[in-house]
Steps between C-alpha positions, in 0.01 A plus 500: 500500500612874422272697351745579254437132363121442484492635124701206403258215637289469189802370339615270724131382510526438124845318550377288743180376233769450209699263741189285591398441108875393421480246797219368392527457108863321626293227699213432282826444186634283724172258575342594163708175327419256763115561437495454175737203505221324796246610258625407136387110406742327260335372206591197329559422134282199451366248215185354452552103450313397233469250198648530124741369212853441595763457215825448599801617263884542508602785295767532318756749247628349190562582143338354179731271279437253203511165665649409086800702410714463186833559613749663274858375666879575393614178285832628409775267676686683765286781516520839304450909476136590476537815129142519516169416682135575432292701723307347780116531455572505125247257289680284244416270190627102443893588344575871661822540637482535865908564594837491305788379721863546379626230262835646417727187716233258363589613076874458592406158687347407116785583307735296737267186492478551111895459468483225779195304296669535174792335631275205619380486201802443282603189720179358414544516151857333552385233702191459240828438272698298672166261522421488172869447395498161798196408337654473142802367591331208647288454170840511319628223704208304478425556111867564374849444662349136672334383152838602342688279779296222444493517165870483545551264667236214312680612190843383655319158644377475092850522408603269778260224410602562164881428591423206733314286187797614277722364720280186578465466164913517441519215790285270344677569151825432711388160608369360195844599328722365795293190493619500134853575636538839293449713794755443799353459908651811597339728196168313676581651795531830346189465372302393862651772672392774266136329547530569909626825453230592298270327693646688819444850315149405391447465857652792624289714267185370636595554856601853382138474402322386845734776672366779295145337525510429904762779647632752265150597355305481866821726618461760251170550524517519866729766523320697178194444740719673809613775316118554353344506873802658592385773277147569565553533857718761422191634255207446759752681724571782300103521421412517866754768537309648208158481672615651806683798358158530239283509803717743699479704198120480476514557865681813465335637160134409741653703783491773255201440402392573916684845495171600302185406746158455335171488586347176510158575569285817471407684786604774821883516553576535886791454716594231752504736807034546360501170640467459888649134459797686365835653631706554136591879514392649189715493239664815313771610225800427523410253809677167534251171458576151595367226332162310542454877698131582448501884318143532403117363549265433204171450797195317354224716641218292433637303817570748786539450889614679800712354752473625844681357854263328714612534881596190688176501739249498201686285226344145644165653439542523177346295226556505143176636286397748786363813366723812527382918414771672349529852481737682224416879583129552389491144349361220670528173380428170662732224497566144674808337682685262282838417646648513854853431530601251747825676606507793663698904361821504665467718784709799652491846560458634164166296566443634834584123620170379381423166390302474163356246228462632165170458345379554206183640369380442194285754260282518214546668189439832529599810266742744627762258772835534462781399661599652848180628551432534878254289649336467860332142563304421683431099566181382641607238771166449621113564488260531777129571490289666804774466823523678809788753436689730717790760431821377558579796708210374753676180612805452746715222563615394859599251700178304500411524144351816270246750665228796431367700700134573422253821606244415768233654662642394846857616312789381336548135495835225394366223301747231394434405117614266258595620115482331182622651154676868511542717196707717713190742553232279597525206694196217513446466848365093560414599860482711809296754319099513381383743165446895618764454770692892549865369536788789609731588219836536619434412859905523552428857477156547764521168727779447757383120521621459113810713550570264800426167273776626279719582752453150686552301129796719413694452807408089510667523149795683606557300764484140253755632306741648762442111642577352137811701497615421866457154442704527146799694670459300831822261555453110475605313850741265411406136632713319746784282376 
């Protein structure tokens, strides 16, 4: 080295030192993670097993309803226009009017039934004529022209008989005198043929007699009689014409009556739409309303429910008079299960495709519910006293059943168990597991022998359904011929 360069070593010393500390602070940031990985233990989240109370419950959203509504429906025939409609929430007396409807058509529908009734009602009081007029006529027969006939006729037999002895009479004269020889045989013969002829009138007039008797009065009658029946069918005709056009009149003048709904009973006015049970969109002025439509809700709130669904998985343990907690915001009220329908909601994907039973809970009286109150119930299912219990979260299935894994002093250990009753956060374990037991929580997440359970029972079920489909889509040998 020059000695023009020897004042520059302390530097280079210096340079030298700097280069040494980098090197090094570089090695130990490369090592420094791998000793603290081989040092760091993983702790477990654990759970002591242990003995208590176990109630298991399926909860569930509904709303409160009156399980006795008065319904106030349209009864005007064909429908109408709503004018006018009380306000929901609104509480009413027996006889307040709850909605006008439109009953314009319905007045001109009166005054055409009026003209049409009125009309019915003058061919009743002609036919009511026409009967009484048969009726008399008969009576006039009966009591006057056939007496007159009759009497007729036995005063022409009197004067018949009366001719015939004359003339009998004249013959016997006539023979006495011809015997005498003053009268000659053929003046005798005068005098017996005038004694046939009037014997041939006399009996002409009395079979004048037994025709009007036998025929001619039997005749007249019978065709008075016709014309009389004749007659009042024509009235009990004309009065059932009557009836009918009187009733569609009454029918009408009521369907007026229905353009004006009342109150029936006293009480909290609500719409359909307050009613779970319900899908009638609530009705407005000036909407259109079809009859036997359901516009309004009279509930009787000293008998209130709430009906909630019930999934498919829980429904069959269900049992009517099984206690249910109801909360409605800070109000808790307990209740009991008193119906359970039989057929399932229609499901789809407005329902998120689940299958559900309605059930109903009923409640007691209490101050203060209302219709479409929100409710959250929750239904005992089942009660258990001093069980072994584990968190759901402990237990995994796989292939060979369900599994914990429990903390040892030699370690962690896989011990196969077998569960009773769930409540979706505890399960009662029936064995595999002894009080004061530390089982892993969440062992997917700490223990590769759980993660590889999972794996082995997920890929035996993917490979049963790939199997189930192959043999669905598989094609059928055909046999021989």
């Amino acid at each position: 080295m020059s000695p023009s360069s020897k004042p520059s070593s302390p530097w280079l010393k210096l340079l030298l030192l700097l280069a040494l500390i980098a090197a090094g602070t570089v090695g130990l940031g490369a090592i420094a993670p791998r000793l603290m990985v081989s040092n760091q233990k993983v702790k477990h989240l654990t759970h002591k097993v242990s003995r208590g109370d176990l109630s298991v419950m399926v909860t569930e959203n509904g709303a409160v309803e009156s399980s006795n509504n008065k319904e106030i429906k349209c009864m005007v025939k064909g429908g109408s226009t709503v004018l006018w409609v009380i306000e929901t929430g609104t509480i009413v007396q027996s006889g307040d009017e709850l909605v006008k409807l439109d009953q314009s058509q319905i007045e001109d529908k009166i005054l055409q039934q009026k003209i049409v009734f009125e009309n019915a009602l003058a061919n009743k009081i002609t036919a009511e004529s026409d009967v009484a007029v048969a009726q008399t006529s008969i009576t006039e027969y009966i009591e006057g022209t056939y007496k007159a006939e009759k009497s007729k006729i036995e005063k022409e037999i009197f004067e018949a008989e009366q001719a015939l002895r004359k003339s009998e009479l004249a013959v016997q004269s006539a023979l006495r005198l011809t015997a005498k020889g003053v009268v000659k045989d053929l003046q005798l013969e005068g005098e017996q043929f005038a004694v046939d002829s009037a014997r041939k009138d006399l009996e002409m007039k009395q079979t004048k007699l037994d025709s009007l008797e036998k025929y001619n009065k039997v005749k007249s009658v019978q065709e008075l009689q016709s014309k009389l029946r004749a007659a009042e069918a024509k009235l009990a005709s004309y009065e059932a014409s009557l009836s009918l056009e009187q009733a569609r009149l009454e029918r009408e003048k009521k369907q007026l009556e229905n353009c004006v709904i009342r109150a029936e009973t006293s009480g909290m006015v609500i719409f359909p739409s307050m009613a779970a049970w319900k899908d009638t969109p609530d009705i407005t002025e000036g909407a259109v309303v079809r009859e036997q439509q359901t516009l309004l809700m009279i509930p009787d709130f000293s008998q209130m429910q709430v009906k909630v669904g019930i999934h498919e998985s829980k429904v069959d343990r269900l049992k009517i008079g099984m206690k249910a907690k109801i909360q409605l915001q800070e109000l808790i009220l307990e209740g009991q299960v008193s119906e359970i329908a039989e057929v399932t909601r229609p499901a789809g994907w407005w329902t998120g495709n689940l299958v559900k039973y309605d059930t109903i809970i009923k409640l007691p009286q209490h101050p203060g519910l209302k219709p479409g109150m929100s409710a959250v119930v929750d239904i005992v299912l089942a009660e258990h006293q001093q069980v072994l219990t584990v968190p759901v979260a402990a237990i995994i299935e796989g292939s060979g059943g369900l599994f914990c894994w429990v903390q040892t002093a030699e370690g962690v250990r896989k011990r196969l168990v077998r569960v009773g009753d769930t409540n979706d956060q505890f399960s009662i374990i029936l064995d595999g597991l002894n009080e004061s037991d530390e089982v892993i929580l969440n062992p997917l997440a700490y223990i590769d022998e759980a993660q590889e359970l999972a794996m082995e029972l997920e890929q035996q079920s993917s490979k049963g359904s790939s199997k189930n489909q192959d043999s669905k889509t598989a094609p059928k040998d055909n046999p021989a011929p």
